[in-house]
N, C-alpha and C positions, 0 to 999 in steps of 0.2 A: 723566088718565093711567090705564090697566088697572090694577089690581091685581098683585100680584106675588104668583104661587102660594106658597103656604105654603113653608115649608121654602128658602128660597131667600135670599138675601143676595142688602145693596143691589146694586144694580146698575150699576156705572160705567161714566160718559159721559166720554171724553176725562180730562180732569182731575178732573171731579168727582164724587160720589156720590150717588146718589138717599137721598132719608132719607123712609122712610113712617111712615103715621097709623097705628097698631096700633086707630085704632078703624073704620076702615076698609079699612084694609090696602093703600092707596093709597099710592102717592107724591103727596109733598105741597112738597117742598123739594131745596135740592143741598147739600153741602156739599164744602171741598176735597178730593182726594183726593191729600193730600200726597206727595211720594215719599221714602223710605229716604235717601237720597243728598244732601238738603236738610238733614237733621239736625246735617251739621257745621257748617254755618254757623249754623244755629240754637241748637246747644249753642255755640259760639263767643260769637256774641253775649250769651249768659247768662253767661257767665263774666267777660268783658269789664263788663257792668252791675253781676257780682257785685263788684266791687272797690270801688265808688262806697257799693253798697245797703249793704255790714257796716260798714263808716267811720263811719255816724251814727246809733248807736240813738236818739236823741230825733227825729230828722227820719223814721223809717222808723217809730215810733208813730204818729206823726201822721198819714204818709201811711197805715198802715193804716186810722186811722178815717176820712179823709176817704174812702176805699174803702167803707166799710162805711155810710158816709152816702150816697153813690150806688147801693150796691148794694139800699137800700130804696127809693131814689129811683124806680129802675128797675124795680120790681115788678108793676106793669101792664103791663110790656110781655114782662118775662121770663117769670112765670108762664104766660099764655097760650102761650107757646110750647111751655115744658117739658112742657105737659099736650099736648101737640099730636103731641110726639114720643115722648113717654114714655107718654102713659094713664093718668096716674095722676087724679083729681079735681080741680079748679081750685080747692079750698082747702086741698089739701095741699103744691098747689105755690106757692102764698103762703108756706105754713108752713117750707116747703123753706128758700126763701127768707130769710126773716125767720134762721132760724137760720145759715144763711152770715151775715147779717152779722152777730148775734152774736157768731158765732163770731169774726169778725175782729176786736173790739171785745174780746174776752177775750183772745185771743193779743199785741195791742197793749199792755195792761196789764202783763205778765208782763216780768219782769226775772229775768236768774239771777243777778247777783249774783256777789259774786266771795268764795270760801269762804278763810279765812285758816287753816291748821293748826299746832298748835302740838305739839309733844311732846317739850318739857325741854329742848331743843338752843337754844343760840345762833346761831339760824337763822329768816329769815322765809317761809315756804313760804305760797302761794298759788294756790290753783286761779280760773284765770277758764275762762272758757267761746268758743269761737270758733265761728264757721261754718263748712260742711263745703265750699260752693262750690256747683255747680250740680247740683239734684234735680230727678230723674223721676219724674212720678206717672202712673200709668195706672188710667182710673176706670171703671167699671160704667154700666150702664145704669137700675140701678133706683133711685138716688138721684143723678143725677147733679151737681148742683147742691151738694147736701148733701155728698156727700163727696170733690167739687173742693177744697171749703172746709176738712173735715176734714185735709186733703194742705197744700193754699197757705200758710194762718193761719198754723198752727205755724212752718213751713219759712222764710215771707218776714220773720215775726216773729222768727227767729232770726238773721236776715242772710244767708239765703240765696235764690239767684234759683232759677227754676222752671219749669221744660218740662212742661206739662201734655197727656195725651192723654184724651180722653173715648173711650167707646166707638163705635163705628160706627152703635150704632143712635141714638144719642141726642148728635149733636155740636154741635146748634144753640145751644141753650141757653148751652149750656158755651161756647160760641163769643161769644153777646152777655156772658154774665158776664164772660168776659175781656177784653173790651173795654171795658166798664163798668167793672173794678177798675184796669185799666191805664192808664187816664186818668188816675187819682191816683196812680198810681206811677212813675219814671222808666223813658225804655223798657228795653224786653227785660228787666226784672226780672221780668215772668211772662209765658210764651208761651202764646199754646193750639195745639197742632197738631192735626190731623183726617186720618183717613183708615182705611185696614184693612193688616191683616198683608202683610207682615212690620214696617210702621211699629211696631207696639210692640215687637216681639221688637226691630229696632233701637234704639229708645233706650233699652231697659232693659240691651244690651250698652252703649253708647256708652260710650268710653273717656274720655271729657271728663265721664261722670257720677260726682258721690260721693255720692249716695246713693239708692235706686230706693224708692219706697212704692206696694203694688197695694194693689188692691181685685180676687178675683174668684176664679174655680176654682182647687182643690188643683192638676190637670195644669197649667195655666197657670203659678201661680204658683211651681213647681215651674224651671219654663223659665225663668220669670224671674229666678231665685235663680240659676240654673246662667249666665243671661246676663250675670249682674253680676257673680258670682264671675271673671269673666275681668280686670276690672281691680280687683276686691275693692272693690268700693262696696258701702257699707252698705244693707241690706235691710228693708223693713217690710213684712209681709204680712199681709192679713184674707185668712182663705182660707172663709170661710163656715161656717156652721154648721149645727146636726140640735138643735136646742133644744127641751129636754123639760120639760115642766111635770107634778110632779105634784100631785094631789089627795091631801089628807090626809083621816081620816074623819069629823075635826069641820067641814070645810069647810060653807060656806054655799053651796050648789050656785046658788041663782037669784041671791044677793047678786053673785057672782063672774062669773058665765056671759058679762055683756056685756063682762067687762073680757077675758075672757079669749077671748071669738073674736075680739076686734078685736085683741088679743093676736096671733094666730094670721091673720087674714086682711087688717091694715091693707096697704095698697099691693098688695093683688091676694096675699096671700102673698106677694111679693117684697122680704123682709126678710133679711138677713142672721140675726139673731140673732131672727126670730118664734119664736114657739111652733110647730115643727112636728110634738109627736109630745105626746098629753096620753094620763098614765095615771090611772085613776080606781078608788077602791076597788071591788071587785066587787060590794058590796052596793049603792055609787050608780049603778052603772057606766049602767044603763037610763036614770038622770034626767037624768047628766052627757050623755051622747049626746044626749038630747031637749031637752034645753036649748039645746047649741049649734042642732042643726038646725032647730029652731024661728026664730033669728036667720040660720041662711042662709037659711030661706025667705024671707024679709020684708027682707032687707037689696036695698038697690036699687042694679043692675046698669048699667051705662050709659056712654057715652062722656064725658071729663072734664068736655068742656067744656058739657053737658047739666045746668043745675040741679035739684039732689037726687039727683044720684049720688053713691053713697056709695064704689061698687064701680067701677073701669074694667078696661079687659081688660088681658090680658098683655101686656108689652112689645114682642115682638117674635113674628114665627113659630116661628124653633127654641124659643125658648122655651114655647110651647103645643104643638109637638109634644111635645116632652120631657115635659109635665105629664098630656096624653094618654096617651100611652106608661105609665107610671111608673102613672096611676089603673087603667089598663088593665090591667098587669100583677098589680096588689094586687087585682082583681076575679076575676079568673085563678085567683087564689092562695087565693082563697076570701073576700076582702072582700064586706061589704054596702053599697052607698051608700044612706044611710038618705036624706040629700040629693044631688042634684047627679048628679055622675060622669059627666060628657057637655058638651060642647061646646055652647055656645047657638046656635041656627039666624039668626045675622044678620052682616052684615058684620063683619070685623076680628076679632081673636082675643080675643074672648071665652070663658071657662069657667064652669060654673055653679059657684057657690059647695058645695062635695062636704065631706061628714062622711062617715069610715068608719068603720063596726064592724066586729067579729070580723076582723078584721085580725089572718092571722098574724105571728108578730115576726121572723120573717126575710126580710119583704115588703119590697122595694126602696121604697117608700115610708115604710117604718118607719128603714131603713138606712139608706137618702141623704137626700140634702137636695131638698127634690121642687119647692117653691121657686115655686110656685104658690097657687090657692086648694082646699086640700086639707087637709084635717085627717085622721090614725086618732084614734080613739080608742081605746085596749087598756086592758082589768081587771087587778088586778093583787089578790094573797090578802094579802100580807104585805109588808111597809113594806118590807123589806130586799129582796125582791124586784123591788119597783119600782125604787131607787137603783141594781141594778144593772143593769136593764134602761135606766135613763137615761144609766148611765156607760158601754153596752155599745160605743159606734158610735166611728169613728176622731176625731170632730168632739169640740170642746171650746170654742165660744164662749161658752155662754150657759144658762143653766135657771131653773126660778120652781117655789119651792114654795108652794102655795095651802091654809089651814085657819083655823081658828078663834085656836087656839093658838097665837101670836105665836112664841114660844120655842123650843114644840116645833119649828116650824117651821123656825124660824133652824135650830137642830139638826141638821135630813134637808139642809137646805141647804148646811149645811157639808162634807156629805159628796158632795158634785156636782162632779165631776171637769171643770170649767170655768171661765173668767175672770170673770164673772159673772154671781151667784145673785140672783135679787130674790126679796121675799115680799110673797105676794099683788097682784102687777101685773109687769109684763112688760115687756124692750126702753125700759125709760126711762133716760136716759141726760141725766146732766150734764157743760156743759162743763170743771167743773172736774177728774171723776174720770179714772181710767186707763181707758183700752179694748182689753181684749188677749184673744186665744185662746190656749189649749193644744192641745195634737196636732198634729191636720191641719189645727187653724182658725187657728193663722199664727203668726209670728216678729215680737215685737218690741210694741211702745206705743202705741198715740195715747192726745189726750186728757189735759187739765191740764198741769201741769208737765212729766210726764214726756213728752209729747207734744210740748213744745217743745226738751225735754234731747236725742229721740233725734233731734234736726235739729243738736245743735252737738257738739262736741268737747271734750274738757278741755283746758287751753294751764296748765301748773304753772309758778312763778315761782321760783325757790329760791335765796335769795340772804342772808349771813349777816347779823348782827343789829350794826348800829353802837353803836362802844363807847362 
């Protein structure tokens, strides 16, 4: 099949969608293209399955790990394809992988427990925990896989069933997963649907939903809180983040440098909570730049499914136009691309891996979330000056302070106006802890306990005490 000129979304055939190789810009596969009007009976059936699924947490453990023993099971056949539609590397989509069923395998454990309160009365009060019913999740293209599972786990772990929509660029995957997971579970406990707008804007209004969780832009997510607000279903929103890392002046500049461009550039730049904006003392600021761009010369570029790519192109077209645009603009503005700053001359949306200097700090690449493989780097004179050039932007997912000084450190960290701060490493993330933004970077939890709390309901008992 031709390529599909940049800038253009799939292409639908009758019912279904074309879905392209971002590494060669090809269409490669179809997937459905569901229509708006299917949903009632879709959300129907979740509801109807939800009545069976909350009735037996010991059989709804079980069935999550028997899921999660398939979903490894399946790993040669899923990873190839993620990389196929996605770009990313073929052993990060193993890694994808692996942590989905993790993931299901730690949400399976979890119990809430039913809390007894007591306070001097002749009365027995108790909180137990219910299901909310049927959840929406709409997912991204840059970890698709990864954070289907972040959405499902919790949700099905808690007794609720699940309407799931992947993006348009990336459905396939998401499509054998859920086939793959729903074999061990009863049906219509998790759907996958496919297709393009208004599909999402529909099920995140659907009146049959109690509860929406996105993954994806501020404007979007924004519509989607307005769509759910019409029947007042609960909301969880990752709205992305502008995550800054600074350099202290005991830092170990070469010690740090590899953790911190792969910090900043794992999955193409297409990280939620990467390193997008590194400031460094004035006095390293020369070594801090030559450091990284030393590692974007040398790190290797390539399509996923090519051994020894460390690097694959971007997901999809708008998204390279947009990173285009955005480097363009910061060059404009008076940036240097000490590496990179240009489009590679070969099939599919490839971008060269790009370090900026002299980057002004009002540069749409310092501001937004640029969400590709692009780095600024910006000097900064005085500590307190840095903190609040990292706390400046509307985003609040995520920052890393990087030094010598363990303490010191924690310190500047605690002052970073975000969900969270790491020291000395970047973007790592367990499944037991919480995951949340401030600001613009979203509403609400994943992630451990509280990840499963914000899928069920309190249900209180209150009944007095026999004499």
């Amino acid at each position: 099949m031709p390529a599909i000129p940049p800038g253009r979304a799939p292409a639908t055939r009758g019912e279904r969608f074309t879905v392209l190789d971002p590494a060669t810009g090809e269409a490669f596969d179809e997937a459905p293209d569901q229509r708006p009007d299917e949903l009632d009976a879709v959300v129907e059936r979740a509801r109807e399955a939800w009545i069976g699924w909350r009735a037996d947490p010991p059989a709804r453990s079980k069935a999550l790990l028997a899921a999660a023993d398939a979903v490894e099971a399946a790993g040669s056949d899923l990873a190839p394809l993620l990389t196929r539609e996605q770009g990313k590397p073929l052993a990060e989509s193993y890694a994808e992988i692996a942590r989905a069923a993790a993931r299901l395998r730690y949400f399976a454990a979890l119990d809430p427990g039913t809390e007894k309160i007591t306070d001097g009365r002749p009365v027995r009060t108790e909180v137990r925990w219910r299901s909310l019913g049927p959840v929406a999740a709409i997912v991204p293209w840059n970890f698709p896989l990864q954070l289907a599972s972040a959405k499902f786990a919790p949700a099905l772990a808690a007794g609720n069933t699940m309407v799931l929509k992947p993006s348009p660029f990336t459905p396939l995957a998401t499509r054998m997963l859920g086939s793959v997971i729903s074999a061990a579970l009863p049906e219509n406990v998790l759907t996958i649907v496919t297709g393009r707008e208004p599909l999402g804007a529909r099920l995140a209004s659907h009146s049959g939903i109690r509860h929406v969780t996105f993954t994806g832009s501020i404007p979007t997510g924004r519509a989607v809180a307005e769509g759910a607000a019409a029947s007042l279903a609960r909301v969880t929103l990752e709205l992305g983040g502008n995550d800054a890392a600074i350099l202290l002046d005991d830092v170990d500049v070469e010690g740090v440098a590899e953790r911190l461009f792969w910090a900043a550039f794992r999955n193409c730049g297409q990280v939620c909570m990467a390193v997008k904006r590194v400031y460094a003392p004035a006095r390293l600021y020369s070594q801090v730049v030559e450091a990284l761009a030393e590692r974007a010369r040398t790190v290797v570029v390539g399509a996923g499914l090519e051994p020894g790519s460390q690097l694959g192109p971007l997901s999809n077209a708008p998204q390279l136009a947009r990173v285009e645009d955005c480097t363009a603009q910061a060059l404009a503005d008076g940036a240097r691309a000490v590496v990179g700053g240009h489009r590679l001359e070969r099939p599919g949306y490839f971008y060269a891996p790009t370090v900026l200097a002299d980057v002004p700090s009002a540069s749409r690449v310092v501001t937004q979330e640029q969400f590709g493989p692009v780095l600024p780097v910006l000097p900064y004179e005085s500590l307190d000056e840095a903190v609040t050039a990292a706390n400046s932007t509307g985003f609040g997912l995520g920052g890393s302070v990087w030094g010598t000084d363990l303490d010191r450190a924690e310190a500047v960290a605690d002052r970073l106006e975000c969900g969270t701060a790491w020291i000395n490493h970047h973007a790592e993330l367990s499944l037991a802890q919480p995951f949340a933004g401030i600001k613009e970077s979203g509403v609400g939890v994943a992630g451990g306990p509280w990840g499963l709390y914000g899928n069920l309901r309190p249900f209180v008992v209150h009944r007095p005490e026999e004499a």
